[in-house]
KELUMGU-709143 format. One line per 2 residues: their letters; for each residue x, y, z of N, C-alpha, C. Coordinates in steps of 0.001 Angstrom, whole numbers, plus 500000, padded with zeros to 6 digits. Example, Ala and Ser with C-alpha at 12.3 -4.5 7.8 and 13.67 -1.06 7.14 Angstrom:
# KELUMGU-709143
as	513190 494310 507800 512300 495500 507800 513200 496700 507800 | 512850 497750 507080 513670 498940 507140 512900 500030 507870
This chain:
# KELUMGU-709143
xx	318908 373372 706461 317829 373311 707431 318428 373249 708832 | 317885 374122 709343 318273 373926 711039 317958 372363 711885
xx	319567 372300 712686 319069 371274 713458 317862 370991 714296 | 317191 369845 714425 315610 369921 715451 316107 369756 716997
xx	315402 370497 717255 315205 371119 719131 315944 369894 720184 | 315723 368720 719689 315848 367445 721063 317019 367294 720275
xx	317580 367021 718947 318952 366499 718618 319755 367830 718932 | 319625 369009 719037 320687 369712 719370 320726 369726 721030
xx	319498 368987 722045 319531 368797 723554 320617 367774 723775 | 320770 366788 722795 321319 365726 722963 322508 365604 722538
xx	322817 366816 721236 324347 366991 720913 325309 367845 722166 | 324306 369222 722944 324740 369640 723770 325014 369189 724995
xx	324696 367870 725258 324729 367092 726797 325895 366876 726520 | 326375 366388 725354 327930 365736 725179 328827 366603 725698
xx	328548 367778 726082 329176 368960 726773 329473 369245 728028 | 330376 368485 729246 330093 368458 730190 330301 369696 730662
xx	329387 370029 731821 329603 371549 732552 329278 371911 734505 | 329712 372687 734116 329720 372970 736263 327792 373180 736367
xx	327336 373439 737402 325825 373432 737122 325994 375071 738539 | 324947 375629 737995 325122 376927 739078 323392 377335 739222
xx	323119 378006 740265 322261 378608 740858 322108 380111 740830 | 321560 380605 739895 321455 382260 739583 320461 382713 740283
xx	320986 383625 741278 319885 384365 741736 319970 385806 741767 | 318755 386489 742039 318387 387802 741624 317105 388458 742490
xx	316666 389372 742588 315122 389804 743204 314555 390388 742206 | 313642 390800 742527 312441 391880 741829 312503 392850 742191
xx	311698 393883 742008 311759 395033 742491 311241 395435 743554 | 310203 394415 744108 309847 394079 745156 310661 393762 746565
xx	311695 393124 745873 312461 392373 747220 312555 391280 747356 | 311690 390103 746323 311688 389036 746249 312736 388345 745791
xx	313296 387345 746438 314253 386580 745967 313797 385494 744945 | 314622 385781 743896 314219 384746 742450 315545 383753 742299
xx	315432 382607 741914 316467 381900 741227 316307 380656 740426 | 317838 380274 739561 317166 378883 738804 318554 378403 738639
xx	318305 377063 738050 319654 376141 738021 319689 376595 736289 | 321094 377114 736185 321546 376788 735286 322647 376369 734606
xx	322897 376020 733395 324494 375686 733495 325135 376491 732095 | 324425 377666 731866 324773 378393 730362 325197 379549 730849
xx	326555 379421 731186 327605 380413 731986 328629 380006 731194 | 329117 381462 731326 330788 381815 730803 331260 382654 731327
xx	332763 382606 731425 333566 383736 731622 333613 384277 730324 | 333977 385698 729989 333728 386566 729180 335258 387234 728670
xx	335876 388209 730065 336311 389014 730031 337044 389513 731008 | 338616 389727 731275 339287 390087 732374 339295 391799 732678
xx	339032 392362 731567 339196 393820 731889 338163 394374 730434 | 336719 395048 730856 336433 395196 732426 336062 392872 732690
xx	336116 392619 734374 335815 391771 734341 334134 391269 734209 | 334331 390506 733295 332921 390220 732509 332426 388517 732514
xx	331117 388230 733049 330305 386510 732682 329483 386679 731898 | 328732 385478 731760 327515 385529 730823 326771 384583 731242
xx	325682 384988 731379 324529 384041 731742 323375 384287 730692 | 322826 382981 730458 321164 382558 729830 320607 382520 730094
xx	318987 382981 730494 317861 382911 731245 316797 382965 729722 | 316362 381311 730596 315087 381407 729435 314088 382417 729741
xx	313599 382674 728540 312201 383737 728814 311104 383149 729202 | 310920 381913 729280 309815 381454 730128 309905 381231 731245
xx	311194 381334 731850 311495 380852 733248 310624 382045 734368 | 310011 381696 735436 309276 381491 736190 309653 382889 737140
xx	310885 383152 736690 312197 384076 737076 312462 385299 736274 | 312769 385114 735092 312945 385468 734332 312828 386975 733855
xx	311350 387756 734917 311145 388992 734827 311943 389429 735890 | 312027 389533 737174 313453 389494 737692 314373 389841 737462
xx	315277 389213 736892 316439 389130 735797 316150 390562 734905 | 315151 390680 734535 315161 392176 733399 314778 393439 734347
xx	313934 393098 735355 313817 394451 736609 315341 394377 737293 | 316267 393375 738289 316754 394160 739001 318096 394264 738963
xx	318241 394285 737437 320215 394636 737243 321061 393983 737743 | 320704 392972 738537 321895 392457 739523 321696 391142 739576
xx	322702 390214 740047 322576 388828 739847 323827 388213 740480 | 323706 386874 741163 324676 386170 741604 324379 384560 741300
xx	325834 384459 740940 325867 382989 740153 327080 382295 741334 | 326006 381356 741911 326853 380151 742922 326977 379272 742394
xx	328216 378636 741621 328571 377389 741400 328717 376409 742428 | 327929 375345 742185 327532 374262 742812 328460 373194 743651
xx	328593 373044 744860 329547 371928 744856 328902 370410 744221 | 329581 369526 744528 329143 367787 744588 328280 367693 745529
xx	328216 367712 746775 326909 367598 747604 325442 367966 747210 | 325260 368883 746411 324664 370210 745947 323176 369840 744940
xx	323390 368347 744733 322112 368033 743643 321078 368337 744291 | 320732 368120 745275 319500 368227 745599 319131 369770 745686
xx	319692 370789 745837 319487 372082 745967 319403 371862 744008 | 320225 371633 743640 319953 372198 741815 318812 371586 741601
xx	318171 370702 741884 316731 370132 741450 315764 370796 741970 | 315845 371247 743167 314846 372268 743556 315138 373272 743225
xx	315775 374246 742611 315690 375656 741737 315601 374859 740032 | 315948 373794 739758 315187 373731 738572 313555 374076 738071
xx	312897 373308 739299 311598 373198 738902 310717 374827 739320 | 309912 374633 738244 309038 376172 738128 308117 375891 739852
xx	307875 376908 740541 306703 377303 741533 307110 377029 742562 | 306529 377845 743576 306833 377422 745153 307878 378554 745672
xx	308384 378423 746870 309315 379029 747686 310566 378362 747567 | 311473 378617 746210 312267 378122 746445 313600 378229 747585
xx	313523 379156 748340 314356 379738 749303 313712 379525 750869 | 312755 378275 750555 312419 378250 751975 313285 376396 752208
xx	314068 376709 753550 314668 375525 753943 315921 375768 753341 | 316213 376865 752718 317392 377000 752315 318556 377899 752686
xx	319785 377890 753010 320342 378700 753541 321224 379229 752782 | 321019 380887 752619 321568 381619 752441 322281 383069 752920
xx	322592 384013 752620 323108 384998 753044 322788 386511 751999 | 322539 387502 752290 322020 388537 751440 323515 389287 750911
xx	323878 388997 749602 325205 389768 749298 325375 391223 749168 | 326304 392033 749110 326166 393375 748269 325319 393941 747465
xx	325021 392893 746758 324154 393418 745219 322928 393057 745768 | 322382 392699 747034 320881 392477 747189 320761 390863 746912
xx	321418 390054 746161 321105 388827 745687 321929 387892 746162 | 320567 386697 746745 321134 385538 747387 322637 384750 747332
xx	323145 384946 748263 324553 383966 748670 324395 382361 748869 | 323843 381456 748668 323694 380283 748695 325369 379604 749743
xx	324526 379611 750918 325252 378679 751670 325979 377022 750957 | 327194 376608 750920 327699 375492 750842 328346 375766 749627
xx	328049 376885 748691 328175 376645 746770 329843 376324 747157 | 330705 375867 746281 331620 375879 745806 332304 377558 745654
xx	331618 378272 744791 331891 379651 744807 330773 380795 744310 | 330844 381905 744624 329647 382898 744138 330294 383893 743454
xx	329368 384717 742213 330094 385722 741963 329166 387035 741574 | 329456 387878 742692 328498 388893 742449 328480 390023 741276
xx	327406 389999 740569 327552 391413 739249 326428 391752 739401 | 326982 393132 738320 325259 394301 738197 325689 394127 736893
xx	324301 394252 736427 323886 394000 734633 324781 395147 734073 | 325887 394403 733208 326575 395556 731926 325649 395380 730589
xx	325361 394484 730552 324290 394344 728911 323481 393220 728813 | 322377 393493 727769 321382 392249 727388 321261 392533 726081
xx	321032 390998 725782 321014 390818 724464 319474 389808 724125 | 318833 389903 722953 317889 388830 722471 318819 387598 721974
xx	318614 386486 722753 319064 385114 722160 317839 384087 722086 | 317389 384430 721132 315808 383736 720420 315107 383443 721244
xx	315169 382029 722210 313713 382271 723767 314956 382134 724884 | 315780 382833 724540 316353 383312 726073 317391 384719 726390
xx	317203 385494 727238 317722 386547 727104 319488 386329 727600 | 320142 386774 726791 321745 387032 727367 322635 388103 728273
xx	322436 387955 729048 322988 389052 730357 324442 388787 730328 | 324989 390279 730090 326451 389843 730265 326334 390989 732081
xx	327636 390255 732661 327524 390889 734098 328383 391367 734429 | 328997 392441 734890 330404 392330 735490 330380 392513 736731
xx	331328 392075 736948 331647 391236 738005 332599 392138 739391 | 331431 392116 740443 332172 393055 741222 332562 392589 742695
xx	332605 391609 742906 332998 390772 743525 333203 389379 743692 | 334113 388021 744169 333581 386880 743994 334224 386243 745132
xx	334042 384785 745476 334986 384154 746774 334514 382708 746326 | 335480 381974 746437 335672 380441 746639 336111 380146 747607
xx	335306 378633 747469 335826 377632 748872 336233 376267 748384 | 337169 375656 749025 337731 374128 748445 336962 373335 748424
xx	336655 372478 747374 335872 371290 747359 335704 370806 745841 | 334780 369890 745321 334756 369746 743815 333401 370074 743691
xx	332810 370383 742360 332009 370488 741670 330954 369497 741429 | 329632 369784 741550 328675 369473 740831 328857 369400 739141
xx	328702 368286 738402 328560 368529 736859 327508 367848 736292 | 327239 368277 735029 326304 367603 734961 326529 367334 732964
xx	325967 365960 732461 326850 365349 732012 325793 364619 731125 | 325412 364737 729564 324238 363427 729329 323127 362829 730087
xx	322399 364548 730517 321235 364386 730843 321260 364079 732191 | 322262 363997 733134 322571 363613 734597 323329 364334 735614
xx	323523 363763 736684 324545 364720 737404 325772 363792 737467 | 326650 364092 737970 327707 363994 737828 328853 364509 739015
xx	329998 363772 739516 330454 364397 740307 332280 364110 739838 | 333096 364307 740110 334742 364181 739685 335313 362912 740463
xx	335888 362669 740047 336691 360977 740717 337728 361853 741749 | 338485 360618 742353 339748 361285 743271 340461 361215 742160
C-alpha cells in the first residue's frame, strides 16, 4: 500500500533544501511565479535542471504556454519574498524588484543566483508537471542560502 499524503510531507521535510523562486510569463506577457524547492541539477552536457510545478498552482498554465523559465535561488535575507510567491492570488511582482532576463522571465533582485532556460521536456508526475530546462545562461553572487528544513526556514551558521 502506498505511503499516505501528510506522512510522506513529513518524511520529505527531513530533507533539507535551498528554497527558489520560479518564474515564467504567459503568453500574454504576464509575469508568473512560485516558491519552490523541487529542483535539481540534471545534466552537464547538454546542460540540464529540473523543476516541479504543481498543476494546481495558480501559475502553472504559464509554465506549459511559455517554454521558458528562471529559477532564483534564494539568499538568507529572502523569507519574506518566498512567502509571498508561496501564496496563491494577487500581484505578486508588485513591490518587488526585479529585472527582465533574456528568456523574457523575471530576474529577482537580491537571489543568491538565477538560472535562465527554455523548456527541453515535460513530463506527467501525477499532480505535478516535470519540466526539464536547459540551461542557457546563469550568474551568482556571494552570500548564503535560504533553506528550508521540517516545515520551516532555515538559514546556515558561521
Amino acid at each position: 500500500m502506498p505511503i499516505e499524503k501528510n506522512q510522506l510531507r513529513q518524511v520529505m521535510g527531513h530533507f533539507a533544501t535551498g528554497v527558489t523562486i520560479i518564474t515564467t510569463l504567459n503568453k500574454a506577457g504576464q509575469m508568473h511565479g512560485l516558491t519552490a524547492n523541487a529542483f535539481t541539477s540534471v545534466s552537464l552536457e547538454p546542460p540540464l535542471l529540473l523543476i516541479s510545478v504543481d498543476k494546481k498552482a495558480e501559475s502553472w498554465p504559464a509554465f506549459e504556454e511559455s517554454r521558458v523559465f528562471t529559477v532564483n535561488i534564494l539568499a538568507d535575507d529572502q523569507e519574506g519574498l518566498s512567502r509571498k510567491f508561496a501564496v496563491s492570488g494577487g500581484n505578486k511582482f508588485e513591490g518587488v524588484a526585479y529585472r527582465v532576463g533574456a528568456n523574457g522571465a523575471p530576474i529577482l533582485e537580491g537571489a543568491l543566483a538565477f538560472i535562465e532556460c527554455t523548456l527541453y521536456a515535460a513530463y506527467e508526475g501525477g499532480d505535478h508537471s516535470i519540466y526539464l530546462g536547459e540551461i542557457q545562461q546563469a550568474e551568482i553572487r556571494e552570500g548564503k542560502p535560504l533553506l528550508f528544513f521540517r516545515g520551516g526556514y532555515r538559514a546556515l551558521g558561521d
